[in-house]
Every structure is written in C-alpha cells, then in structure tokens.
TORKOL-4160 file (C-alpha; in steps of 0.2 Angstrom, whole numbers, padded with zeros to 4 digits, m for minus):
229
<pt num="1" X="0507" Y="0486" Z="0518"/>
<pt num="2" X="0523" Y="0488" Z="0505"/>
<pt num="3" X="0506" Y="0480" Z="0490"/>
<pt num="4" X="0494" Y="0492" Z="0498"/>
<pt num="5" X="0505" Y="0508" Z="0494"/>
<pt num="6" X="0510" Y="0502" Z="0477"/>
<pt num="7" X="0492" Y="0500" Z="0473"/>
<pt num="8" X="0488" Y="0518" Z="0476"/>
<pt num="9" X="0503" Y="0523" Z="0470"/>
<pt num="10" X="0496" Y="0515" Z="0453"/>
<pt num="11" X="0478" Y="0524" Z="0455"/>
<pt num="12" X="0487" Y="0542" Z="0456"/>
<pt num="13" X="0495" Y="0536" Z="0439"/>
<pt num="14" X="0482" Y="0530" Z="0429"/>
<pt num="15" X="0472" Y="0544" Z="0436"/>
<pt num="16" X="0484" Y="0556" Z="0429"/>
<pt num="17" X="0485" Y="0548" Z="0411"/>
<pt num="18" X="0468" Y="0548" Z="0410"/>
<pt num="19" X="0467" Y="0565" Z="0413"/>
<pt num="20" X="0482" Y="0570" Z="0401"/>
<pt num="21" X="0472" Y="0559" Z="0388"/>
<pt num="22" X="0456" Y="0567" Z="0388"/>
<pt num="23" X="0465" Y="0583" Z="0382"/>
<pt num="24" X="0479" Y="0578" Z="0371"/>
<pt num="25" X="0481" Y="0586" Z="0356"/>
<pt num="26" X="0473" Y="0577" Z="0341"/>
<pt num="27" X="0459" Y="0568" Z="0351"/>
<pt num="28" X="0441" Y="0576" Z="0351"/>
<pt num="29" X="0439" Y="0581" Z="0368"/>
<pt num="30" X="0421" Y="0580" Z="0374"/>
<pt num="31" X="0415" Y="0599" Z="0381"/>
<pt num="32" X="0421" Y="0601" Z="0399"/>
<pt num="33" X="0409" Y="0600" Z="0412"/>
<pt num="34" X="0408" Y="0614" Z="0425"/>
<pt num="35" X="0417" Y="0615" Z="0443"/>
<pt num="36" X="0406" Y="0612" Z="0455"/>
<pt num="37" X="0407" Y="0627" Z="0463"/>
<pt num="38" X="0417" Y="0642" Z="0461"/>
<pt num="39" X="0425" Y="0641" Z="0475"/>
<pt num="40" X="0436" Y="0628" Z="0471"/>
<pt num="41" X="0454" Y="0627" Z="0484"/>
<pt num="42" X="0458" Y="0610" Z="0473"/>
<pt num="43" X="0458" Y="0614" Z="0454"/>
<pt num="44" X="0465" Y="0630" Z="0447"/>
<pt num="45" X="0462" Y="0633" Z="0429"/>
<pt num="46" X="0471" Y="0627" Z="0415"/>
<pt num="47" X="0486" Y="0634" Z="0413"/>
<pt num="48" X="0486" Y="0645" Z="0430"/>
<pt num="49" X="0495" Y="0643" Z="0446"/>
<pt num="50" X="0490" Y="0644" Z="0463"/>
<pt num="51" X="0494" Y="0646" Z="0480"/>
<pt num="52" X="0489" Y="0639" Z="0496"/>
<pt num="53" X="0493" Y="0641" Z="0516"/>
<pt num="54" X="0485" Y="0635" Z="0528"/>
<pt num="55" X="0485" Y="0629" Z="0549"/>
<pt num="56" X="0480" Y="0615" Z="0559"/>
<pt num="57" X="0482" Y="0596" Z="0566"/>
<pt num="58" X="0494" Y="0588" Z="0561"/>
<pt num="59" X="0503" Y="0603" Z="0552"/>
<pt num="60" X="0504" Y="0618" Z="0562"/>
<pt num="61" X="0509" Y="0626" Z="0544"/>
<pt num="62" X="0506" Y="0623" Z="0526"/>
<pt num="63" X="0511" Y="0631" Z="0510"/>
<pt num="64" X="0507" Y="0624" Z="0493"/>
<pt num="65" X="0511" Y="0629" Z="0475"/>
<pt num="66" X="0499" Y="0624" Z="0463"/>
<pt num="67" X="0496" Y="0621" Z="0444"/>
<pt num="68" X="0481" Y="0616" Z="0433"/>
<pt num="69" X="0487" Y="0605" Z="0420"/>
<pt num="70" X="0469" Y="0604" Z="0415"/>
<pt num="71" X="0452" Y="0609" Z="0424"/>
<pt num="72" X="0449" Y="0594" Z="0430"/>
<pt num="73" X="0468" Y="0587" Z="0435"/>
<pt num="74" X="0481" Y="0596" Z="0447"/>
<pt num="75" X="0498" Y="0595" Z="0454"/>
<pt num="76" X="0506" Y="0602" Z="0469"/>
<pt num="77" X="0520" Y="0604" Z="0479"/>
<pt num="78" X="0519" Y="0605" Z="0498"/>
<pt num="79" X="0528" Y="0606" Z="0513"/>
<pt num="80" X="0522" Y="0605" Z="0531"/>
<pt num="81" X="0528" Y="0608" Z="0547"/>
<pt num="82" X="0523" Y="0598" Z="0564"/>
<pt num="83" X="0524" Y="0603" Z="0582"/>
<pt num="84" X="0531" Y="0596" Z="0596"/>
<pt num="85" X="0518" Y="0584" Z="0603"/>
<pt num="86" X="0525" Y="0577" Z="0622"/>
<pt num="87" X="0539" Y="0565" Z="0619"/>
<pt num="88" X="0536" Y="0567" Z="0600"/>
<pt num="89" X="0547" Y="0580" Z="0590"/>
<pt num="90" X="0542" Y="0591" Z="0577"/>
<pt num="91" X="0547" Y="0589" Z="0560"/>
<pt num="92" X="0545" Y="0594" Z="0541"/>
<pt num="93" X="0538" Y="0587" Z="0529"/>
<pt num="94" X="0538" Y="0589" Z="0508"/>
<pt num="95" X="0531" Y="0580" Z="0494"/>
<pt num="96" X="0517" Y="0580" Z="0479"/>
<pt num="97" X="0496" Y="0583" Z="0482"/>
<pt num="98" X="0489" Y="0579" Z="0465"/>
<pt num="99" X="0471" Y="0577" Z="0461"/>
<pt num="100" X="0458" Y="0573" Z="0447"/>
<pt num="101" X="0440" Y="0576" Z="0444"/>
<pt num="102" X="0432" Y="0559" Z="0443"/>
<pt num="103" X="0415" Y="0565" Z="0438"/>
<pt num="104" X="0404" Y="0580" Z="0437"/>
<pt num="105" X="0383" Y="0580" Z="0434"/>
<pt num="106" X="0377" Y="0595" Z="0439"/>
<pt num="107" X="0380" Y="0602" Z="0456"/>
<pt num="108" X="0391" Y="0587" Z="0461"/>
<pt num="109" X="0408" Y="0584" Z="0458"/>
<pt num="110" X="0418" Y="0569" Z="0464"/>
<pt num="111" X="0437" Y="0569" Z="0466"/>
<pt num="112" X="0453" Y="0561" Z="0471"/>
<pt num="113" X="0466" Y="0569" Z="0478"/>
<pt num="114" X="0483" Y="0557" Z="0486"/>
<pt num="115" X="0496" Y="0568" Z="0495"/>
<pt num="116" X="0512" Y="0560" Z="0495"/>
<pt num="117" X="0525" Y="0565" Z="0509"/>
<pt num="118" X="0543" Y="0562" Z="0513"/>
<pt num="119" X="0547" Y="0565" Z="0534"/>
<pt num="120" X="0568" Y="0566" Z="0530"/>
<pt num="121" X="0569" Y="0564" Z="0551"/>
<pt num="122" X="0555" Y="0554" Z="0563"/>
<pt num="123" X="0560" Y="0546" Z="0576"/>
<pt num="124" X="0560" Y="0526" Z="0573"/>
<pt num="125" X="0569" Y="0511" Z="0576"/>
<pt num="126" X="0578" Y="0512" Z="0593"/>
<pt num="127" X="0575" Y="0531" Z="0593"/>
<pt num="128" X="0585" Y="0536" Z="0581"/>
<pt num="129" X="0579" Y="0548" Z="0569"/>
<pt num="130" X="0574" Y="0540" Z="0550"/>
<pt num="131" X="0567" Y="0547" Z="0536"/>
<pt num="132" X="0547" Y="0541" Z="0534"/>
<pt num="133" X="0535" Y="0543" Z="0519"/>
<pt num="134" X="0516" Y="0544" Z="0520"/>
<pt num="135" X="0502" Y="0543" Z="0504"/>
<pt num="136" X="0485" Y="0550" Z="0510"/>
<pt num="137" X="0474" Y="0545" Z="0495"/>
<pt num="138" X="0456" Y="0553" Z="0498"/>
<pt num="139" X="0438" Y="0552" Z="0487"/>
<pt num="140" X="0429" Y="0565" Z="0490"/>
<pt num="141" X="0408" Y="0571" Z="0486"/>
<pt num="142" X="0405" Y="0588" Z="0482"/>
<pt num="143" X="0392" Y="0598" Z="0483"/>
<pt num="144" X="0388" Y="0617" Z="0475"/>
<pt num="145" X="0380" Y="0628" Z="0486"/>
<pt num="146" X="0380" Y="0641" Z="0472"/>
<pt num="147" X="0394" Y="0649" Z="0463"/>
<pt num="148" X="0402" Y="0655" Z="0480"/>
<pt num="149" X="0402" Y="0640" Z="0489"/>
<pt num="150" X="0400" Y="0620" Z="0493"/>
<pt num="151" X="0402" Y="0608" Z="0505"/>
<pt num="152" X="0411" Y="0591" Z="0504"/>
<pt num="153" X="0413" Y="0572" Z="0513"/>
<pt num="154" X="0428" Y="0560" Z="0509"/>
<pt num="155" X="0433" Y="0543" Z="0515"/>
<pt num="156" X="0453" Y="0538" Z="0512"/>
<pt num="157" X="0467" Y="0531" Z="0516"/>
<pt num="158" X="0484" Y="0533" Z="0526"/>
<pt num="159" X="0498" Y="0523" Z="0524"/>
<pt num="160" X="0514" Y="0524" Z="0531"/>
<pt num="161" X="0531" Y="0515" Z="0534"/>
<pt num="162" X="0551" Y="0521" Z="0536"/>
<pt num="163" X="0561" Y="0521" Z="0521"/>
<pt num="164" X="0571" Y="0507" Z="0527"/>
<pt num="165" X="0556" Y="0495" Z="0527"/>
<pt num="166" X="0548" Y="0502" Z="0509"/>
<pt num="167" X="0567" Y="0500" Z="0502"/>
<pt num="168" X="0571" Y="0482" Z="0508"/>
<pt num="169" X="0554" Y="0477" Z="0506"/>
<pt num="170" X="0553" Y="0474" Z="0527"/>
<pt num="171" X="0570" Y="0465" Z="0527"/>
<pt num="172" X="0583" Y="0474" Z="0535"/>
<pt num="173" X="0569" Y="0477" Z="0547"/>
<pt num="174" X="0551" Y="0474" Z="0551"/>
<pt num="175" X="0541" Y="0485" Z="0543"/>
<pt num="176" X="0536" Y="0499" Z="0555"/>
<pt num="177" X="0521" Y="0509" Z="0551"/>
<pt num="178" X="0502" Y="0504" Z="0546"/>
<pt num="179" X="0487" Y="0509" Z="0536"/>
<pt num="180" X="0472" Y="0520" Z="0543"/>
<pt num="181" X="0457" Y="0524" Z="0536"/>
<pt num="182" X="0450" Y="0541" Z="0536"/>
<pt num="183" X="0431" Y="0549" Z="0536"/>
<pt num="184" X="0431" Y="0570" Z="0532"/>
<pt num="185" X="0420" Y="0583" Z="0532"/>
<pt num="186" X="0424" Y="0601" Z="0524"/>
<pt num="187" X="0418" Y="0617" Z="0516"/>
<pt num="188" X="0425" Y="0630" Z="0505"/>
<pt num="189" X="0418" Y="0648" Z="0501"/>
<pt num="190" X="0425" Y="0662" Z="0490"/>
<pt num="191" X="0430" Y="0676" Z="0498"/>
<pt num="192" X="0436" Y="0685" Z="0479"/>
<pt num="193" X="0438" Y="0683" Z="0461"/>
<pt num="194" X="0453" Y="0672" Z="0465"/>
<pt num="195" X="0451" Y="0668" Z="0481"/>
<pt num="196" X="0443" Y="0654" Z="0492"/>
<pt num="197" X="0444" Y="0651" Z="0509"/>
<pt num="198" X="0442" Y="0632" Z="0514"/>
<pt num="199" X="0442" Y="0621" Z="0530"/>
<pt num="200" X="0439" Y="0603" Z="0533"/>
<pt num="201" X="0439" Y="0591" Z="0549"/>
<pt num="202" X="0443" Y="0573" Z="0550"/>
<pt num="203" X="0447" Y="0558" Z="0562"/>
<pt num="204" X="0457" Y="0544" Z="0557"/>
<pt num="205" X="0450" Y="0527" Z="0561"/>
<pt num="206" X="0456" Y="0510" Z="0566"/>
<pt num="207" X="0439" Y="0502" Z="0554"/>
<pt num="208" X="0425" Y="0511" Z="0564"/>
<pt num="209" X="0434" Y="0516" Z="0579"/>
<pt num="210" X="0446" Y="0531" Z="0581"/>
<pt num="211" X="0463" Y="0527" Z="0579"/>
<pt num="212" X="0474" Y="0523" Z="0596"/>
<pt num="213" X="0491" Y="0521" Z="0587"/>
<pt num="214" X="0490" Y="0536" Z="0575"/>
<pt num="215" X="0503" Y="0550" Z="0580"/>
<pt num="216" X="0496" Y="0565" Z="0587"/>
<pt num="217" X="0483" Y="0558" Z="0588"/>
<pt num="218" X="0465" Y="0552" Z="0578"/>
<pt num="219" X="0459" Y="0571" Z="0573"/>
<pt num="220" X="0463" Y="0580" Z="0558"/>
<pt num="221" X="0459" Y="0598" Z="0555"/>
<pt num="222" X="0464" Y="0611" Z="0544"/>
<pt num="223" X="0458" Y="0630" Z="0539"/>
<pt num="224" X="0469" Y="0641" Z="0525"/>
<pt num="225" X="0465" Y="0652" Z="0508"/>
<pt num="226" X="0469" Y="0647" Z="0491"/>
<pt num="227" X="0473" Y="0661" Z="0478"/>
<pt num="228" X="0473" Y="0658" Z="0462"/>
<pt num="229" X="0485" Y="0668" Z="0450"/>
C-alpha cells in the first residue's frame, strides 16, 4: 500500500509542474480554454482566493482556503471535523486539496483533484490513539449545463495507513489501513457573481461492492458554498 500512496503522491506532483509550466514566464502559453461552467467550487481564478464550507458524511464540518495559482491548477487548505459514530470517536482532520484541469473541449472539462489529510489522533493499534494520514485522489467529468451550472461523475481512490506504518515502511508494525475505491456523482450551480453552491454523493467500494471495512461507513455525501474573493 506504502507504493500505492507514493504513486499518487507522484501524480499530484507532476500534475502541478505541468501546470506551473504551461504558464511560466518566457514560454508561449497556448490561449486558455474556458471553464466549463461558471459555476466552478474547484478553480478560482488566477490570482484570487477563495473560500469554502461545507457539511456532510464523513465531515460533519469543512472549511477550506483556496488560491488559483492559474485557471486551470489550485491549492487549498482544509480542515475537517468528524462526529462521534457508536464506538468511534470524533476527530479533526487538516491537510492540502489540490487540483488541475486535465482537459477542456467545449462543454467538458476533466479534472483531478487528491485531498491529502493528516488525523493527529484515530484510534489504532491496541486502542490507543495514533495519528493517521489519508490521500483521496479523484478524476472527475464535467459537464456545462450553461454558464450557471453543470453536473459531474468521478471514480477515485482512498488510501489510508497510521503514521507508524507509512514511517517504518510497516516495520514497527503491520501496516494498518487499506485502499478503497470510490464512484461519485455531483452538481454545482451559481447562486451569484462569486458564488456557487455545490453537492456531491458518493459510496466507497470494495471493487464493485460497497465497502464493509470503511469507517463510518461506504457513503460519502457533502453540500456547502464556495465564494470566490
């Protein structure tokens, strides 16, 4: 598993290169292509922030702060809180989202976005509370509904293990934690100049099946509003 998060780790970076190439001073950029849609939760303009909340399952909270290195690659930060879930205790969770446009033709638009997420306390080996990390690589298919709003689908990843595991390379102890994959669905309309409000749904799989081992469960779900500044 320890290969299978370095080789995403790896995609988010040469996705951002290319990215910061296209546009670097001195090169001939070629013209940029449209967003998809203008209501757009995932790419702020060039140069512009933005900030996100939002609820749902896992996270009963998020809040994100946003910046468009270019239109078509982002970076964020995030933190998320989880509830309480029976025997499972709530915890918070902080890290990185970014994303890059892999291409545009007209009314489409496909893009990656890998959330990376550090747990500083999940309950783990013999119960005690360890600090976790999760990457949540996700390509998604977009399509413009018009200039006020589109509709996406995605497949992806989740990986997870405990930083004792990722940091011993599984030798101090097993490596606890798995891969998933995901399937999503989603929309996003504008509700104002510079603001969009977004949801998406999502189950997390075991191959085709929903996921038995998942915590919290196999559904992902998630509604909140994106202004741009």
């Amino acid at each position: 598993m320890l290969r299978k998060l370095q080789l995403l780790a790896a995609s988010v970076v040469l996705l951002a290169s290319h990215a910061a190439f296209a546009d670097s001073p001195g090169e001939e950029a070629a013209p940029a292509s449209p967003p998809a849609s203008g209501a757009d939760p995932l790419f702020p303009h060039a140069g512009h922030f933005a900030g996100t909340v939002a609820s749902g399952v896992p996270f009963v909270g998020v809040g994100e702060a946003a910046y468009g290195f270019t239109d078509r690659f982002a970076l964020g930060a995030m933190v998320g809180a989880t509830p309480n879930v029976g025997g499972i205790e709530g915890t918070l969770g902080v890290g990185l989202r970014p994303r890059g446009v892999v291409f545009t033709s007209g009314a489409w638009r496909s893009s990656l976005v890998a959330p990376v997420l550090y747990y500083p306390q999940v309950s783990g080996f013999g119960g005690k509370m360890e600090p976790w990390m999760l990457v949540q690589p996700t390509l998604t298919l977009e399509h413009s509904l018009g200039p006020d709003a589109s509709v996406h689908g995605g497949v992806g990843l989740i990986a997870a293990a405990c930083m004792d595991s990722i940091l011993t390379l599984g030798k101090e102890h097993d490596m606890q934690g798995g891969v998933w994959n995901t399937a999503t669905l989603g929309a996003s309309t504008r509700l104002s100049a510079h603001t969009t409000l977004f949801a998406e749904a999502g189950i997390v799989l075991q191959g085709v099946v929903p996921a038995t081992d998942w915590i919290g469960g196999p559904a992902i779900a998630f509604v909140g509003v994106t202004r741009e500044l």
